[in-house]
The first five atom37 places (N, CA, C, CB, O) and aatype in JSON, in Angstrom:
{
  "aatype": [20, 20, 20, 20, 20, 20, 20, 20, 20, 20, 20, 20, 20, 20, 20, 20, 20, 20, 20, 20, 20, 20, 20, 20, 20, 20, 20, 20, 20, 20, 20, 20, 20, 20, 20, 20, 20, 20, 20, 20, 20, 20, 20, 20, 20, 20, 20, 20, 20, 20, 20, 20, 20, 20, 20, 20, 20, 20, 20, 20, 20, 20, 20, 20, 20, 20, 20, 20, 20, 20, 20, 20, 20, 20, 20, 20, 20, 20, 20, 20, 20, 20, 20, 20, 20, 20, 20, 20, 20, 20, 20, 20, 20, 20, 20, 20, 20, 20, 20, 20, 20, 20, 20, 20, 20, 20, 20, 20, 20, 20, 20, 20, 20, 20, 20, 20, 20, 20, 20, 20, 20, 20, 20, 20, 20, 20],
  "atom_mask": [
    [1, 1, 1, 1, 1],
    [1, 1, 1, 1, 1],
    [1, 1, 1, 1, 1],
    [1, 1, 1, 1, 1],
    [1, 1, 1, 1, 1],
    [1, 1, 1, 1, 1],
    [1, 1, 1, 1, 1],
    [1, 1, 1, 1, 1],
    [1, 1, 1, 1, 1],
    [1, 1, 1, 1, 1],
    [1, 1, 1, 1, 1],
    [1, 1, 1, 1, 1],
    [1, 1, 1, 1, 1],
    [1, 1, 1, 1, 1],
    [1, 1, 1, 1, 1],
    [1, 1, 1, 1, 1],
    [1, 1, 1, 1, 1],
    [1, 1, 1, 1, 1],
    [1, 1, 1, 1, 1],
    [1, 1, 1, 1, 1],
    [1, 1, 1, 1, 1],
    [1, 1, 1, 1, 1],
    [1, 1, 1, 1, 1],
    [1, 1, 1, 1, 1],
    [1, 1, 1, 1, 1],
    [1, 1, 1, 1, 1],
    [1, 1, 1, 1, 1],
    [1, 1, 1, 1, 1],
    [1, 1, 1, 1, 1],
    [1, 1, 1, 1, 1],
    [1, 1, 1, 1, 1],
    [1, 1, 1, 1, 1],
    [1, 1, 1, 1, 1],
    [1, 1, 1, 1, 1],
    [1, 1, 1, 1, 1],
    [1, 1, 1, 1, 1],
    [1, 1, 1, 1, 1],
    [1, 1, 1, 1, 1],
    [1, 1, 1, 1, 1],
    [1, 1, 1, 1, 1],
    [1, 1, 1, 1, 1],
    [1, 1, 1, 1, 1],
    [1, 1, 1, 1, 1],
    [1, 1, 1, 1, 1],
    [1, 1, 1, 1, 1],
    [1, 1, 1, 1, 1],
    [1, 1, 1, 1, 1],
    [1, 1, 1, 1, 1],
    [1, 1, 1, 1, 1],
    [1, 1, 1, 1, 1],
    [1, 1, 1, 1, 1],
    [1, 1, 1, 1, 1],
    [1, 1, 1, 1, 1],
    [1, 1, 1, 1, 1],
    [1, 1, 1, 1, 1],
    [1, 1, 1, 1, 1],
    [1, 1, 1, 1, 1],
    [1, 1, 1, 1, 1],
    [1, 1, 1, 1, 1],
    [1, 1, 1, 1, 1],
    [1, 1, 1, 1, 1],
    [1, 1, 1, 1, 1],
    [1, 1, 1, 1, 1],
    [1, 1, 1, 1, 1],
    [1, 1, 1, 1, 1],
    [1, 1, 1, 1, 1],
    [1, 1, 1, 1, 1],
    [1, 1, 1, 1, 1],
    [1, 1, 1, 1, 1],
    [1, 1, 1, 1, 1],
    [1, 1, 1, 1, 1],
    [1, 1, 1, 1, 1],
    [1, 1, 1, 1, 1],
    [1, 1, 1, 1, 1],
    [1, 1, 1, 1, 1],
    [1, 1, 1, 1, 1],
    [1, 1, 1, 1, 1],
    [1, 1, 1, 1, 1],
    [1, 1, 1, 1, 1],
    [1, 1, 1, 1, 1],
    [1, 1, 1, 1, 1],
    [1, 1, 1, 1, 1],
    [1, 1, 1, 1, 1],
    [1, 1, 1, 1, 1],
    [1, 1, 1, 1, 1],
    [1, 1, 1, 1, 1],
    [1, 1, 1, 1, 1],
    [1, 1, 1, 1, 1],
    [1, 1, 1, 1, 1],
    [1, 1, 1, 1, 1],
    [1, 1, 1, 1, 1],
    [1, 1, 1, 1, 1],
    [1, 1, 1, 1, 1],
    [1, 1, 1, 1, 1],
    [1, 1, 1, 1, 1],
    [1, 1, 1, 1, 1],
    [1, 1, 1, 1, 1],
    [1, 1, 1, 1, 1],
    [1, 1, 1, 1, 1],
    [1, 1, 1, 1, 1],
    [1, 1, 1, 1, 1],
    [1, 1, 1, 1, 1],
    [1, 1, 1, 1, 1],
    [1, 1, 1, 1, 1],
    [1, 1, 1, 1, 1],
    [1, 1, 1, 1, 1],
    [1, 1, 1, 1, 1],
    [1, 1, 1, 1, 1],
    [1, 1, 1, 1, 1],
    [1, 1, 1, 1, 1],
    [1, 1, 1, 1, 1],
    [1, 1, 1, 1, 1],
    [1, 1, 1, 1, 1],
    [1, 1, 1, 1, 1],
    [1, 1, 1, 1, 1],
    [1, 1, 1, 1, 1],
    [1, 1, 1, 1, 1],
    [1, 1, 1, 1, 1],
    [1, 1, 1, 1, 1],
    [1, 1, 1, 1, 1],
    [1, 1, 1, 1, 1],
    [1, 1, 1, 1, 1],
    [1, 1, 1, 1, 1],
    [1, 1, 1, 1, 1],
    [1, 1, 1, 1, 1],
    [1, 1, 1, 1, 1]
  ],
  "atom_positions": [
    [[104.83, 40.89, 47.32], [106.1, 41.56, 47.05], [106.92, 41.61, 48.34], [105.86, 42.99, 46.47], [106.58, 42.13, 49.41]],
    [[107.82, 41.11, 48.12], [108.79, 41.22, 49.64], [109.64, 42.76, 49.99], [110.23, 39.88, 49.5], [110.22, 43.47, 49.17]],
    [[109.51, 42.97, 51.36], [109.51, 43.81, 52.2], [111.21, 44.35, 52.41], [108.74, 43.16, 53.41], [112.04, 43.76, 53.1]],
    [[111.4, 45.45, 51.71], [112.98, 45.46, 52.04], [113.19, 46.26, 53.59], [113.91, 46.41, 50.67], [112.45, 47.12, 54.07]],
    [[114.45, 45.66, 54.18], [114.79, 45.85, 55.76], [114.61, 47.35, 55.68], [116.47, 45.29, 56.39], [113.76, 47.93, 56.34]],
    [[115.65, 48.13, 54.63], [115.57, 49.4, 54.32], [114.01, 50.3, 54.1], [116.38, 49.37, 53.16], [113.82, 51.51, 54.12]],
    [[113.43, 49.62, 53.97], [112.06, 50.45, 53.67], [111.92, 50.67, 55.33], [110.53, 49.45, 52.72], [112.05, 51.81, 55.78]],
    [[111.66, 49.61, 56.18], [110.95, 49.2, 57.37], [111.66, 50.31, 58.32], [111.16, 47.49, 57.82], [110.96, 50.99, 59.07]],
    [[112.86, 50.46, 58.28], [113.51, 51.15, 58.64], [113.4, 52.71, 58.53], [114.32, 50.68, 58.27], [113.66, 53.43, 59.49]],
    [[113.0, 53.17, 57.35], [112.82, 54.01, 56.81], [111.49, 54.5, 57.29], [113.05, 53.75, 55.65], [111.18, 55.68, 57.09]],
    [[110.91, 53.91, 57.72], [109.01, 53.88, 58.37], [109.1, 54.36, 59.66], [108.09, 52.15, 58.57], [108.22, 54.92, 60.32]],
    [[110.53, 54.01, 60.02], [110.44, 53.79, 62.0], [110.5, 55.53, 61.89], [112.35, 52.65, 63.28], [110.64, 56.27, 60.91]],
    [[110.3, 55.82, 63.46], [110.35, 57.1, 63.81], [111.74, 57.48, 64.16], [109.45, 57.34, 64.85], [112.48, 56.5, 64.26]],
    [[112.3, 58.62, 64.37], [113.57, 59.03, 64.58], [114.34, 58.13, 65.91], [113.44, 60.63, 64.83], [115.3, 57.35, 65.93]],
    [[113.31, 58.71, 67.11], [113.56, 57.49, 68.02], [114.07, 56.17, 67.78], [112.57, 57.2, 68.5], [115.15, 55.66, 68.07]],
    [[113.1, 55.76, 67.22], [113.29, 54.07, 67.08], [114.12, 53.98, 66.36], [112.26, 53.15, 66.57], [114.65, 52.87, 66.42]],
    [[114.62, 54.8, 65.48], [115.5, 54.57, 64.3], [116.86, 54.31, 65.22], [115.57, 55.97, 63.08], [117.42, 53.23, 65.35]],
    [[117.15, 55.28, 65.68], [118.28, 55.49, 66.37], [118.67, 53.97, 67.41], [117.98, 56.95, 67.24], [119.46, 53.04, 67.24]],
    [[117.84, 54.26, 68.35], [117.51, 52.67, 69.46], [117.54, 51.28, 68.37], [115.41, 52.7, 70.38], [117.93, 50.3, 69.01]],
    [[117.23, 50.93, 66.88], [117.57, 49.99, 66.59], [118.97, 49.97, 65.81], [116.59, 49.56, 66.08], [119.55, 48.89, 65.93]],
    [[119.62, 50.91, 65.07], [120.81, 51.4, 64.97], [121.95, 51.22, 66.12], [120.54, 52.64, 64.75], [123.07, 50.72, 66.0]],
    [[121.36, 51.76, 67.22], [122.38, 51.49, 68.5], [122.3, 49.97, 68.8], [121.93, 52.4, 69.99], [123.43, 49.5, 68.78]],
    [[121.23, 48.92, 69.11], [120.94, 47.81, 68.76], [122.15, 46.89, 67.97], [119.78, 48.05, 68.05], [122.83, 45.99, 68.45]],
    [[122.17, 47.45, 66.6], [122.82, 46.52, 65.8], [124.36, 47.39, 65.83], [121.97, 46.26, 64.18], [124.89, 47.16, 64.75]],
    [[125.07, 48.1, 66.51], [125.92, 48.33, 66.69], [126.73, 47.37, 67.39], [125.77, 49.24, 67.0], [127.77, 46.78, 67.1]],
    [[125.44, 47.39, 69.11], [125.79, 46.61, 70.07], [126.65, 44.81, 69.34], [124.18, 46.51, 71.0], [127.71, 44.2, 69.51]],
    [[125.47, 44.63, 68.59], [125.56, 43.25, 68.14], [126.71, 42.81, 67.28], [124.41, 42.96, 67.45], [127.11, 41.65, 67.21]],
    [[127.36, 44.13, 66.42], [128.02, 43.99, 65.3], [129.47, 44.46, 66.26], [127.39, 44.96, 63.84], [130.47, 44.59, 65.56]],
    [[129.67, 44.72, 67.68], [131.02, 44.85, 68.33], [130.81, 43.71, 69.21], [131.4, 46.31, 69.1], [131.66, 43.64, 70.1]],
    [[130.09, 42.97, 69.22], [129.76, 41.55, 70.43], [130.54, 40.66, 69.51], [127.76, 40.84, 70.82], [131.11, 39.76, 70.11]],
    [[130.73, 40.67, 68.14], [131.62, 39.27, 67.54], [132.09, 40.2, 66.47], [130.67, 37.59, 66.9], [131.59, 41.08, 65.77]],
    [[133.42, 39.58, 66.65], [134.24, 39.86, 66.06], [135.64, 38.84, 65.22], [134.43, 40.66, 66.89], [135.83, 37.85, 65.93]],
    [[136.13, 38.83, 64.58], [137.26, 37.8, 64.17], [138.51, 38.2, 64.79], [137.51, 37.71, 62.58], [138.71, 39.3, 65.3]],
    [[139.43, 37.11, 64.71], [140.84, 37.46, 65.28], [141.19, 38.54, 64.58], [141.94, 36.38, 65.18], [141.58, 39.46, 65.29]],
    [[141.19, 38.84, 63.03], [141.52, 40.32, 62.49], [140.93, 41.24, 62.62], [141.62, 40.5, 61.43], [141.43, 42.34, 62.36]],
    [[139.65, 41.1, 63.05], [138.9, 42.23, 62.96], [139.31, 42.94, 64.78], [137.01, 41.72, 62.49], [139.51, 44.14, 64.95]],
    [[139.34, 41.99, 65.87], [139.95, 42.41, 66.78], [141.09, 42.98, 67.31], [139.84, 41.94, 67.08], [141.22, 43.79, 68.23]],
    [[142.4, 42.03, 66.13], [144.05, 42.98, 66.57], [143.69, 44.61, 65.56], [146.14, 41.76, 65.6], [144.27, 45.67, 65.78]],
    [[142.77, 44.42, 64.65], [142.61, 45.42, 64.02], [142.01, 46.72, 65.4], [141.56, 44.93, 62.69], [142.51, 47.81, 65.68]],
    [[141.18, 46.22, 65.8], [140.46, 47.47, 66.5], [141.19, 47.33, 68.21], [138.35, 47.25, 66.45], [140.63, 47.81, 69.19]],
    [[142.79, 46.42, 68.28], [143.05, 46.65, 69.49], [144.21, 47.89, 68.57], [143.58, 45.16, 70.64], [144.78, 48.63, 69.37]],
    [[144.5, 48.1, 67.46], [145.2, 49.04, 66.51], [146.97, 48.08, 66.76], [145.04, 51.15, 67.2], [147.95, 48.63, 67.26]],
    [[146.93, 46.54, 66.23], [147.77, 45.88, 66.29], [147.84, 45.64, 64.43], [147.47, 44.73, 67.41], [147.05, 45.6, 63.49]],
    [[149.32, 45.52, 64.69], [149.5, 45.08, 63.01], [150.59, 43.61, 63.06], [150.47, 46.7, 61.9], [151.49, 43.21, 63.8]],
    [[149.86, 43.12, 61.79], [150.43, 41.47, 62.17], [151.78, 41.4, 62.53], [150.36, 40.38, 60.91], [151.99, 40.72, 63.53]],
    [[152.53, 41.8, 62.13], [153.94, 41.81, 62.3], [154.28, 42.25, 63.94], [154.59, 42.89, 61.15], [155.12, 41.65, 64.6]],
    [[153.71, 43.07, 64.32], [153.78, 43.45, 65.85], [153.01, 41.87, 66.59], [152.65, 45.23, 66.21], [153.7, 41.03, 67.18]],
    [[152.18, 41.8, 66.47], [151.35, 39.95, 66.86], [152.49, 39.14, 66.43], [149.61, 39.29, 65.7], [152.9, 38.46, 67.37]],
    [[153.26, 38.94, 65.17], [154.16, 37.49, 65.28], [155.13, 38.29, 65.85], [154.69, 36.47, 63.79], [156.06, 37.74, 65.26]],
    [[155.76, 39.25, 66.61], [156.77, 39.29, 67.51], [156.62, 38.14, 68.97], [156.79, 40.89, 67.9], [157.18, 37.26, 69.62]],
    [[155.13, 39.19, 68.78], [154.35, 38.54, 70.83], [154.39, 37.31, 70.58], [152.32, 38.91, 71.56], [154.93, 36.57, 71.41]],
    [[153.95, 36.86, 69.6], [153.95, 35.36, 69.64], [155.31, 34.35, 69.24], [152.85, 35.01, 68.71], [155.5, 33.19, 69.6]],
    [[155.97, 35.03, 68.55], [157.3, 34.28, 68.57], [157.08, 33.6, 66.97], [157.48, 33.0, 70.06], [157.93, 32.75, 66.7]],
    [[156.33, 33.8, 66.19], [155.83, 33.78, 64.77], [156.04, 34.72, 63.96], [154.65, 33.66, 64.67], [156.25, 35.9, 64.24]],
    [[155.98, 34.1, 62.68], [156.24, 35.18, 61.24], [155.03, 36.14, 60.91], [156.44, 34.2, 59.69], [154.04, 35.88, 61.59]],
    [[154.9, 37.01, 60.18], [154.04, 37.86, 60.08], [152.71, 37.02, 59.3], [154.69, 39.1, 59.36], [151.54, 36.99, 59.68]],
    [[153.25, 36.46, 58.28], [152.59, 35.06, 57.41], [151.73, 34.21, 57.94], [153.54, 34.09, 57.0], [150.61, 33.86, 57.57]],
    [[152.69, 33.76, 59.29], [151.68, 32.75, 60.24], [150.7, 33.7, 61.05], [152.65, 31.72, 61.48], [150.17, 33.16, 62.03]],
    [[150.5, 34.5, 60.9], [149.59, 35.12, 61.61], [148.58, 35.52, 60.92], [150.03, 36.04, 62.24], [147.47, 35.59, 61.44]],
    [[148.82, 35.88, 59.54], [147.98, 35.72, 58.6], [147.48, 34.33, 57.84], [148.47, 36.47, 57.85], [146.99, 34.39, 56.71]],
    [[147.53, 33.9, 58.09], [147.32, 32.15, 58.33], [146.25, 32.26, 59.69], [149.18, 31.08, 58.84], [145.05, 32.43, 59.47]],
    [[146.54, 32.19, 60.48], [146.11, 32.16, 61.49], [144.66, 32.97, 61.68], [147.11, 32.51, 62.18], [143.53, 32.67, 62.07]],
    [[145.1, 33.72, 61.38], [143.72, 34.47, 61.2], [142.42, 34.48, 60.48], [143.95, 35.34, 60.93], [141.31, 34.97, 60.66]],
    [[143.06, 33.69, 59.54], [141.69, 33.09, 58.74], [141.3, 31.68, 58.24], [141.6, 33.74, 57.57], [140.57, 31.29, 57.32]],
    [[142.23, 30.92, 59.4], [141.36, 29.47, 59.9], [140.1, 29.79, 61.06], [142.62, 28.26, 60.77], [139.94, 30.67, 61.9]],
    [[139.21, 28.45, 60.61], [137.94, 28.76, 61.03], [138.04, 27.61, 62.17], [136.69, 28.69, 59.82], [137.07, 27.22, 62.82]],
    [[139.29, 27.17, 62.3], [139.57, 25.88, 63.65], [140.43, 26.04, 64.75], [140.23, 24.55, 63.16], [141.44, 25.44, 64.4]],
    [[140.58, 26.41, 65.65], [141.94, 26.36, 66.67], [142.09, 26.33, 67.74], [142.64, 27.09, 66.69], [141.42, 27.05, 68.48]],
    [[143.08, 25.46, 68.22], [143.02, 25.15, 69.24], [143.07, 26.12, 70.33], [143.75, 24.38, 69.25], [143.71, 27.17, 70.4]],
    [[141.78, 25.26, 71.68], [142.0, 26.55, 72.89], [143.27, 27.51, 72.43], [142.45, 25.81, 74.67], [143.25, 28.58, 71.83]],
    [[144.49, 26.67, 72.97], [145.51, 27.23, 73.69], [146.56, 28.18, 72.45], [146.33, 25.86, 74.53], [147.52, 28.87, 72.79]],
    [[146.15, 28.01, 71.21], [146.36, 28.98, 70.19], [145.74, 30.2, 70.28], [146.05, 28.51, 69.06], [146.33, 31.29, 70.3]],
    [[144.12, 29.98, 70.36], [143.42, 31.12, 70.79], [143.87, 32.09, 72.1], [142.16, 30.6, 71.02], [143.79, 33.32, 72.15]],
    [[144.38, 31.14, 73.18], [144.57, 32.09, 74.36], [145.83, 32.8, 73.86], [144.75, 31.33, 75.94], [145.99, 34.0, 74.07]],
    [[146.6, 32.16, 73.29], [147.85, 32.68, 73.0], [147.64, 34.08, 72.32], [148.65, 31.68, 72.12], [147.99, 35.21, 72.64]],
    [[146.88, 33.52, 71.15], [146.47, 34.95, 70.61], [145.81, 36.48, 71.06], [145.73, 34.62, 69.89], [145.93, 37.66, 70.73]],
    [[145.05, 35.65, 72.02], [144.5, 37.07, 72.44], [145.16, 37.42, 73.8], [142.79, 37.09, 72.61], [145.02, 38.62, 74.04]],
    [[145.76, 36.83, 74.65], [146.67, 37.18, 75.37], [147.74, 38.22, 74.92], [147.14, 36.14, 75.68], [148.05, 39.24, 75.54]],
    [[148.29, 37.72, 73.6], [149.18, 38.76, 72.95], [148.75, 40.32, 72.45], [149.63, 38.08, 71.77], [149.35, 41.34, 72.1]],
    [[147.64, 39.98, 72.58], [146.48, 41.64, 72.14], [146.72, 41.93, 73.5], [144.31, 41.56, 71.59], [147.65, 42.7, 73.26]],
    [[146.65, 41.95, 74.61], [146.88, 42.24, 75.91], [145.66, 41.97, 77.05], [147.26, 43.63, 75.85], [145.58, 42.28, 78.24]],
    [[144.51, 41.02, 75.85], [143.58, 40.24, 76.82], [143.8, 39.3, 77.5], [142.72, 39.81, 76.4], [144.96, 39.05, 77.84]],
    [[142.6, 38.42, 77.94], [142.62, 37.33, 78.99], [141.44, 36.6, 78.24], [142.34, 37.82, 80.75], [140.4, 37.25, 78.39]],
    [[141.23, 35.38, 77.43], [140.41, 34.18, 77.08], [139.4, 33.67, 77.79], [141.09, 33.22, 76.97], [139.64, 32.75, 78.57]],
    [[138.12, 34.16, 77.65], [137.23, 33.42, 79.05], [136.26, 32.2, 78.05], [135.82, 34.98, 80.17], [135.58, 32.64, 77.12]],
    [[136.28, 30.86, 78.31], [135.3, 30.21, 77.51], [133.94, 29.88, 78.23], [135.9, 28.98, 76.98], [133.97, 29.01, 79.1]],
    [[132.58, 30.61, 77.89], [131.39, 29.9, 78.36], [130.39, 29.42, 77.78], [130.88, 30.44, 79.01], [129.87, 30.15, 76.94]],
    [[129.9, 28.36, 77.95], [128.47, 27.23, 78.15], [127.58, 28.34, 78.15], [128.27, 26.08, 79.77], [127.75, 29.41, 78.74]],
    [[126.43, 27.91, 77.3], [125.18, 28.55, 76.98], [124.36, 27.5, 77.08], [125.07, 29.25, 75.68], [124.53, 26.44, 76.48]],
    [[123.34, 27.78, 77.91], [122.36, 25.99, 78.14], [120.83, 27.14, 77.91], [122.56, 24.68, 80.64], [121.11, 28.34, 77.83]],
    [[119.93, 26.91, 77.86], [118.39, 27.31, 77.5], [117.95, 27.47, 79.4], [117.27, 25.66, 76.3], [117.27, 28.39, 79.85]],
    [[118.41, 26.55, 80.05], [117.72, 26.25, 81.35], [118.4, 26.57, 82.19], [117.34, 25.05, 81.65], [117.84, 26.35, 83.26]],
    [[119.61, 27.1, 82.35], [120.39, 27.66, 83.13], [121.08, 28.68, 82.97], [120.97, 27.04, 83.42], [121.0, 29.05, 81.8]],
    [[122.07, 29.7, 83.92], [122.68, 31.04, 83.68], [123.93, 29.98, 83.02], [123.01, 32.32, 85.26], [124.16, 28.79, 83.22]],
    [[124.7, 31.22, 81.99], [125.65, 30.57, 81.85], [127.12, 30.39, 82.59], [125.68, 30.85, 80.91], [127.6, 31.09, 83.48]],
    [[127.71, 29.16, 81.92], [128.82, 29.23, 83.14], [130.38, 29.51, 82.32], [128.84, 27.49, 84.16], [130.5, 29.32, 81.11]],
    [[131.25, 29.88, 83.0], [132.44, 29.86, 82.68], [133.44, 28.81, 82.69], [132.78, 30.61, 83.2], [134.1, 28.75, 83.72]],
    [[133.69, 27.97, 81.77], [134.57, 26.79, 81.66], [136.21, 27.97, 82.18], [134.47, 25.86, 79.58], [136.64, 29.08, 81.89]],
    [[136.61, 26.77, 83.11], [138.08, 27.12, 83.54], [139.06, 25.86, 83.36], [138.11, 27.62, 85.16], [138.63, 24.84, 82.82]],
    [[140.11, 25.93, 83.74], [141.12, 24.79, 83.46], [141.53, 24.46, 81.97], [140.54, 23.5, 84.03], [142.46, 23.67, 81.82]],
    [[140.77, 25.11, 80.58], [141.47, 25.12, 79.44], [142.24, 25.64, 78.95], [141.12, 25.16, 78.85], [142.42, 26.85, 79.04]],
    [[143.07, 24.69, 78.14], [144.06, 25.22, 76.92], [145.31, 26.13, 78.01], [142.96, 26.55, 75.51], [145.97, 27.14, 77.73]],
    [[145.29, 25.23, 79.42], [146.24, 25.62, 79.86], [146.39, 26.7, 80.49], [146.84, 25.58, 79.21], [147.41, 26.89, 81.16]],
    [[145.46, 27.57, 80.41], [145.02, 28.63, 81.48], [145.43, 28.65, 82.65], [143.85, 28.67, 81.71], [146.45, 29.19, 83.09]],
    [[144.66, 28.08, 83.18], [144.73, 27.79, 84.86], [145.44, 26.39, 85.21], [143.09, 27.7, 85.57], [145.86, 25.74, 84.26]],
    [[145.57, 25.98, 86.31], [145.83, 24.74, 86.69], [144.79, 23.94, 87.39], [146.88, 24.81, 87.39], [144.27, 24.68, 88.22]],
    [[144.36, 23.02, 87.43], [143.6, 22.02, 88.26], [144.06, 22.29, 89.61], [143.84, 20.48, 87.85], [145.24, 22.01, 89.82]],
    [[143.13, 22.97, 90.92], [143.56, 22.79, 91.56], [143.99, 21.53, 92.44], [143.21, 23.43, 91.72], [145.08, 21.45, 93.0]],
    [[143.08, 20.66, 92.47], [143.94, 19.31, 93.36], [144.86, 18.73, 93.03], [143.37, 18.22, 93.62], [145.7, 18.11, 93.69]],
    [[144.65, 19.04, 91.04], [145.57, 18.39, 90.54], [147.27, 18.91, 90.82], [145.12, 18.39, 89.19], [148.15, 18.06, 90.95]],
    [[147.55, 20.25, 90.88], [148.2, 21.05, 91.25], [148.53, 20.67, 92.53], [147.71, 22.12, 91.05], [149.7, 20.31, 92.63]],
    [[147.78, 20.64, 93.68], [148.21, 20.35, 95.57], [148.78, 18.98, 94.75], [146.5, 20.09, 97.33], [149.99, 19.11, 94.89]],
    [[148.62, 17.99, 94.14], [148.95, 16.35, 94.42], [150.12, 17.0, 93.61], [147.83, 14.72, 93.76], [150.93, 17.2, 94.51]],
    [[150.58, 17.35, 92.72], [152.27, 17.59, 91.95], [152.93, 18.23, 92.71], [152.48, 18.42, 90.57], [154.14, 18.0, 92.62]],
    [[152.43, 19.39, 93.89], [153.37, 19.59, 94.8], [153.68, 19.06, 95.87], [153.32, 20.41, 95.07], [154.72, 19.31, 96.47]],
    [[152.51, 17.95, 96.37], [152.93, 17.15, 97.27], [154.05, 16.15, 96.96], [151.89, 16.57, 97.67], [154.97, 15.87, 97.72]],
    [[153.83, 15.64, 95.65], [155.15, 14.69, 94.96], [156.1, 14.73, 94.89], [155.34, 14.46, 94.05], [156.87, 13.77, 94.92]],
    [[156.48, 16.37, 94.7], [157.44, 17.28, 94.44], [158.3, 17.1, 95.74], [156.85, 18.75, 94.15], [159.43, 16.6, 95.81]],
    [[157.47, 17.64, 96.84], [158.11, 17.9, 98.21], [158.32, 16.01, 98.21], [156.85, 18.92, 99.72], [159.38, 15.55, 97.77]],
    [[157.69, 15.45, 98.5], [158.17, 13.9, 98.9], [159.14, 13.59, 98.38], [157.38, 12.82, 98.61], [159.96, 13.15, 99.18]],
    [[159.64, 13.6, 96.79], [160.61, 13.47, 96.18], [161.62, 14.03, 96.41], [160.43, 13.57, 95.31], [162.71, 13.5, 96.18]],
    [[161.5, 15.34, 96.97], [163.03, 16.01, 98.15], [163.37, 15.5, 98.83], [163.09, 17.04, 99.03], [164.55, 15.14, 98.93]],
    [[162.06, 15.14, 99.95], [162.43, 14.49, 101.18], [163.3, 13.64, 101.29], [161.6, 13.98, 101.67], [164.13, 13.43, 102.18]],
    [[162.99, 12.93, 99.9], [163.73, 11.86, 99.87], [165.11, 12.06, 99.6], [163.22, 11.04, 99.05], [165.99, 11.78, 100.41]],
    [[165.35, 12.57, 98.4], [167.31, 13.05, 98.25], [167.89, 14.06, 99.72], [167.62, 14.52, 96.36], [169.09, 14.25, 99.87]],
    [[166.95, 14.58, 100.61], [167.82, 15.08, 101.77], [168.48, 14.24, 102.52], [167.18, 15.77, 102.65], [169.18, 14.66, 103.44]]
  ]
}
């Protein structure tokens, strides 16, 4: 006869009850959806398609595609009044923080070589 979660639970001691309760709290505010987040930053769509320069519609759209691009995403949660961090999960290493996406940041060398171009290309019309 299979074992309901609720029984097992029901077995634990007050302690433990609590410590696995706090547990799946932790876990159930670690992910979240784009609605479930403007929801608990206490944003309403229509306030989000201002920030973003979108209809209230497209944001509801938006919110419940399961595809999008970086730089939609940063957009989005930038407009909640965050900052987008993307990281790599490997088994054999700590994880790392991807930078330079969806327009975030700039490349730095790539960045020194467009301002070096920049300035040369003055030099030249002075």
């Amino acid at each position: 006869m299979p074992t309901n979660v609720d029984e097992i639970i029901g077995k634990l001691k007050p302690a433990q009850r609590r410590k696995v309760e706090a547990r799946v709290a932790r876990l159930v505010a670690e992910e979240m959806t784009l609605r479930d987040l403007r929801r608990a930053r206490k944003l309403t769509q229509t306030r989000m398609a201002r920030a973003l320069g979108i209809t209230q519609d497209s944001v509801s759209r938006l919110e419940k595609r399961s595809d999008l691009l970086l730089s939609t995403l940063r957009k989005t949660v930038e407009a909640m009044g965050g900052k987008l961090s993307l990281v790599a999960e490997f088994s054999d290493r700590t994880p790392v923080v991807l930078s330079c996406l969806a327009g975030s940041e700039s490349t730095p060398g790539r960045n020194a070589s467009r301002q070096r171009q920049t300035r040369q290309r003055t030099d030249k019309h002075r």
